[in-house]
N, C-alpha and C positions, 0 to 999 in steps of 0.2 A: 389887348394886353393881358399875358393872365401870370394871375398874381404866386405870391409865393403860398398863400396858403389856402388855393385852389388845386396847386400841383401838390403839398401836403395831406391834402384830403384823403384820396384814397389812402396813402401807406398807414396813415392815420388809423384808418380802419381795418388794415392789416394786422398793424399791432395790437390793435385792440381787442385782437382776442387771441386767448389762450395756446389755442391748437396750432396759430400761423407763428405765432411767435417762435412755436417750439421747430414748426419747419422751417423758419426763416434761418436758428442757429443751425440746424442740420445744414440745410444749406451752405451756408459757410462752410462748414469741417465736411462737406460734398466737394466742393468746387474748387477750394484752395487746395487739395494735391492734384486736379486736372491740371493746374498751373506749375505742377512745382513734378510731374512726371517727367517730362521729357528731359529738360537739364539734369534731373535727377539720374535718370538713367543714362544718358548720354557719361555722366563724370564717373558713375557707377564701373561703365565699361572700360573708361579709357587711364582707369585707373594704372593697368601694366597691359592694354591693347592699341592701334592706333586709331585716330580720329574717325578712319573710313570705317570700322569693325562698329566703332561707336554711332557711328551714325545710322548703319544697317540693325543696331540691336533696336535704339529707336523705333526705324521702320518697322522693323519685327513688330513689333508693341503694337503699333498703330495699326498694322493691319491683321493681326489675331485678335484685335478690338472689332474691325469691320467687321470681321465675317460670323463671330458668334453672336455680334447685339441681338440679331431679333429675337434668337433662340433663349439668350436670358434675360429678354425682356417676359417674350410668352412665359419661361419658368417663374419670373415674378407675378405676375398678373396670376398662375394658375394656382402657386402656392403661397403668395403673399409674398411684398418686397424683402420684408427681415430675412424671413428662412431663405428665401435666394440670394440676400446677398452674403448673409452668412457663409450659406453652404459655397459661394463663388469665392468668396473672403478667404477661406480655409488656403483653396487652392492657390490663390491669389498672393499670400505671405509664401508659403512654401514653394513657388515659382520665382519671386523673388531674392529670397532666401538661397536659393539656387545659384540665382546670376550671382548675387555679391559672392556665393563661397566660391564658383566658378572663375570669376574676378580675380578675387586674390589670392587664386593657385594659379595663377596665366593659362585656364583654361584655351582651347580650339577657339578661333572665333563660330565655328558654326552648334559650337554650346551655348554657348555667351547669346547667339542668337535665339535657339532654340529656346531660353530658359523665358528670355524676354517676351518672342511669343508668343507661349506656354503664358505667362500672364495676363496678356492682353485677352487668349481667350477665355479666361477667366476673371476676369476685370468683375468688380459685383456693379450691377446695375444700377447704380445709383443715382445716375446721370440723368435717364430716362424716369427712373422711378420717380425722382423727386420729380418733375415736370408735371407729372400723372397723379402725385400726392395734393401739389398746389391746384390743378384744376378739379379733382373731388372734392379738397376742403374748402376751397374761398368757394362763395358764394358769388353768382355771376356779377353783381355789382363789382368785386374786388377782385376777381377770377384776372382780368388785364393787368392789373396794379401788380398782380402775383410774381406775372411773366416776365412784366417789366423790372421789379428788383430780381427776380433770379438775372437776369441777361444782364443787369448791375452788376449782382455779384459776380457773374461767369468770367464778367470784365475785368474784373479787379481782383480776382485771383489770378490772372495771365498778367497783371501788373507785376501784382506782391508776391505770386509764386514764385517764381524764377530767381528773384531778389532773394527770398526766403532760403530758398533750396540749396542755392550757390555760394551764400553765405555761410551754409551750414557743413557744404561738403568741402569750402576750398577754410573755413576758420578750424573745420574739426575734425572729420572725415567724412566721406560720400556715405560711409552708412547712418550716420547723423541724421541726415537727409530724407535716407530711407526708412528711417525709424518715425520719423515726425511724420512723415506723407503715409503710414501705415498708423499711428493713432488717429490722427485724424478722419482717417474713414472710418474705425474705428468707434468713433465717437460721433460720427455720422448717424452708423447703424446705432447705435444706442439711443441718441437723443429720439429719433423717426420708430425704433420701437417703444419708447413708454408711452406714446400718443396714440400707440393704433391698436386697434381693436385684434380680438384673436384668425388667425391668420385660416383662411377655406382648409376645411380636410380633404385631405386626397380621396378622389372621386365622387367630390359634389359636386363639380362644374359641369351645368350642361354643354351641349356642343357649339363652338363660338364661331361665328364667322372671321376668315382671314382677313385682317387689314387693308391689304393690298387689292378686294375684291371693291375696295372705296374707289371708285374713281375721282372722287374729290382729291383725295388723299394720293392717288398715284400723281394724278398732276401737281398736286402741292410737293409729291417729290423732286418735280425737275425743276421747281423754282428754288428749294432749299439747294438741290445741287449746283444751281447756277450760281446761286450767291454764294457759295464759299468758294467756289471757283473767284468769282471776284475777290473774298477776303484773300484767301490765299496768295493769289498771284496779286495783288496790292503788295503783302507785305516782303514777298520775292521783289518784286518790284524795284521798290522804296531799299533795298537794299542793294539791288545792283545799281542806284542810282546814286545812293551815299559812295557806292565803292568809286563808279565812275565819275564822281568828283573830287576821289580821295578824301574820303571824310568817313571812312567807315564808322565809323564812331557816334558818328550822328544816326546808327539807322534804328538804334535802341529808342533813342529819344523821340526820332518820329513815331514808331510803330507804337509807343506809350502815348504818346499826343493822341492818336485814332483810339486808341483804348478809353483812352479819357474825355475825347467828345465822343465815343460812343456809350459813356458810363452816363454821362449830363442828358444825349438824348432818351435814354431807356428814363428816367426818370422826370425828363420834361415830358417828353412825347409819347413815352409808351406808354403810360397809364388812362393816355386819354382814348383811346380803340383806334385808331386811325386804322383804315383797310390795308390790306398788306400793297396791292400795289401800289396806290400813293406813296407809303413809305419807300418802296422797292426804287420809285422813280423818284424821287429825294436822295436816296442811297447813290443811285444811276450819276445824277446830278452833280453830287459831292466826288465824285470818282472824277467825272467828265473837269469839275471845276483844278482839282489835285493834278490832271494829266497836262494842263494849260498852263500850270504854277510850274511846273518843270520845266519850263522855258526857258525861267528864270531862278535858279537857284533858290534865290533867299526867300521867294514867297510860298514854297512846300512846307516852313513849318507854320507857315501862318494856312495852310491849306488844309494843312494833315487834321487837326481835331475838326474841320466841316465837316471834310470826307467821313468822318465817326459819327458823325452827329447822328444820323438814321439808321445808323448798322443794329444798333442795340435794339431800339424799337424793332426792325425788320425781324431778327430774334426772334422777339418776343412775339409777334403775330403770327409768324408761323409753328413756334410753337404749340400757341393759343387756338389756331386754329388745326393744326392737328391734335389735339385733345377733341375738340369741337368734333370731328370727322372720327374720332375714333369706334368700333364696335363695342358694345357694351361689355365693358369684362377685360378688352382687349387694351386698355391705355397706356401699360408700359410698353409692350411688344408696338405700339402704334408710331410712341417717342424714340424708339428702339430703331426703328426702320429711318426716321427721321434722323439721329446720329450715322445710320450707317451708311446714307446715302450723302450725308453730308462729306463724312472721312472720304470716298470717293472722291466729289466736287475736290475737298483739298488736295487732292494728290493730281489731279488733273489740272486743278489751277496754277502748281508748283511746277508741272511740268511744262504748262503753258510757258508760264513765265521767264523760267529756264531757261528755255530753248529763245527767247526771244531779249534775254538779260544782257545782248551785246549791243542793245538798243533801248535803256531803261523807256524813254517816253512811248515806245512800240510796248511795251512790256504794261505798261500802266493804261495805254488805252486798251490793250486785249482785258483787261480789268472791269472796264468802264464797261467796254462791250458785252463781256460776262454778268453785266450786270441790268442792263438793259435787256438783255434778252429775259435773264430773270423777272423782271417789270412783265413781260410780252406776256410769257408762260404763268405770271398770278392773275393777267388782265381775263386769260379764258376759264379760272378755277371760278365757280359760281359760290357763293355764299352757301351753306348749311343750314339745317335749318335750327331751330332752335335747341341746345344745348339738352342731356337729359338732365333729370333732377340729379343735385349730387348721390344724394343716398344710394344710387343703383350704380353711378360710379364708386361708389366705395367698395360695393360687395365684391366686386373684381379686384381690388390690390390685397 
């Protein structure tokens, strides 16, 4: 049985000091506009464009995110997170800024596109960064407890974001929206800079080795890919299954259920180390248990927060453990490769799903199966060895 203030313990000690604290609110004004991007832009577009133009500006986003991460990750690692995200931040408002004035001149859609992006590859790293901030600063006792409230938080901005955003665009205007979701990173980078130390001068760094020269780390990427293949196609899923009961209405409700027993597991289970494929085959589990509940209608929303219960943990351990695997120096560009191999997994898992969406219970086992293979693929990653000190992790951000 374990108690409530056994699972209090760590965060306990999270807060209790100084430095975490001040990451933990970064955090927050981090990961609440990852939630409140998409809607955001999506209402941004479809301001005077149609739904399809909106949807592709989206995509834009998402994949001028994919393909620059590692390159602004290694920028952060080389010249410190603030000045790289600064200097990506710059670009980042004025790409912005773009779509909404492009917007509401009924710009081309293939502006509207471009402006989007133009964005995403300039997105500031703050994703990754903070991931690589919490495994330098917590100390290895607390270093799990770190991961596991970030993957809380990560959760619960994909609740409140959207809610947030679309309140703001449809109570006031979509640039509302866009205003809020630009202070708060904003105040991201501010809070993460008063805590850190002065940032490497350009050309102190000696020569680093490439991440991806890890083989730990390249197999920890097909299991990160695998898994968001399953989140993805899950939450495809669960919606062609609300449609094909005519209930679309309900697929909001589910997909927050899985958010929310994935918020309860990051903070039951993550803090406690559990190895990733345990958790992955728990994950597996809950997918397998949710594909069975489809059966029967009425038992998917009693299914939907199990299926969450280990996602967040999962999260968090492969995070954890790619920190763990990273090269010295190298920890944002390492978290970097980790978000951009995941955007992949989603875009494959979406298209899994998709294609197989005229058959929701087909569509939720290709899920399951995406997720057990994941399980397969962390059973052959071998443990690392032990962690370096933090202090040489710091010299790198």
């Amino acid at each position: 049985m374990v108690s409530a203030s056994s699972v209090a313990a760590p965060y306990r000690g999270v807060f209790a000091e100084p430095a975490l604290r001040r990451l933990a609110l970064a955090d927050i004004c981090a990961r609440l506009p990852q939630g409140m991007v998409s809607i955001t832009l999506l209402l941004v577009a479809a301001q005077h464009a149609s739904m399809t133009v909106a949807g592709l500006v989206v995509a834009g986003y998402t994949l001028g995110q994919a393909v620059t991460a590692p390159v602004r990750g290694r920028l952060a690692d080389r010249r410190g997170l603030v000045p790289a995200a600064v200097l990506c931040g710059s670009g980042y408002v004025l790409a912005l800024a773009a779509l909404l004035a492009s917007s509401l001149a009924r710009a081309p859609a293939g502006l509207l596109i471009g402006c989007a992006a133009l964005a995403g590859l300039v997105n500031p790293p703050l994703s990754p960064g903070m991931r690589s901030l919490w495994s330098a600063q917590a100390t290895a006792g607390l270093r799990q407890a770190a991961f596991a409230l970030d993957a809380a938080v990560f959760d619960l901005a994909y609740i409140t974001g959207p809610v947030l955003a679309s309140a703001l665009a449809t109570g006031i205007v979509p640039a509302a929206a866009l205003a809020v979701m630009l202070a708060l990173t904003a105040a991201a980078i501010v809070t993460i800079g008063r805590g850190q130390p002065r940032p490497p001068q350009p050309g102190s760094h000696p020569a680093r080795p490439h991440p991806l020269r890890s083989a730990a780390l390249r197999r920890l990427l097909v299991s990160a890919a695998l898994a968001n293949v399953a989140l993805t196609a899950t939450e495809v899923a669960l919606t062609a299954y609300a449609r094909h009961h005519h209930a679309l209405w309900a697929s909001g409700p589910l997909l927050a259920e899985i958010s929310v027993g994935s918020i309860l597991g990051s903070l039951v289970i993550g803090a406690r180390g559990h190895r990733l494929p345990r958790l992955l085959l728990g994950y597996t589990g809950g997918l397998v248990l949710l594909t069975a509940a489809g059966l029967y209608a009425p038992l998917v929303a009693v299914a939907a927060p199990v299926a969450g219960l280990c996602l967040g943990p999962t999260l968090a351990a492969l995070f954890s453990q790619a920190a763990s695997t990273a090269p010295a120096g190298s920890g944002t560009e390492t978290q970097s490769w980790i978000n951009s191999i995941m955007n992949g997994g989603a875009a494959a898992g979406a298209a899994l799903a998709g294609l197989a969406s005229g058959r929701p219970i087909l569509a939720l086992a290709l899920a399951a199966t995406a997720a057990a293979a994941a399980t397969l693929a962390a059973i052959v990653t071998r443990p690392t060895s032990t962690p370096r000190p933090n202090i040489k992790e710091k010299k790198g951000l």
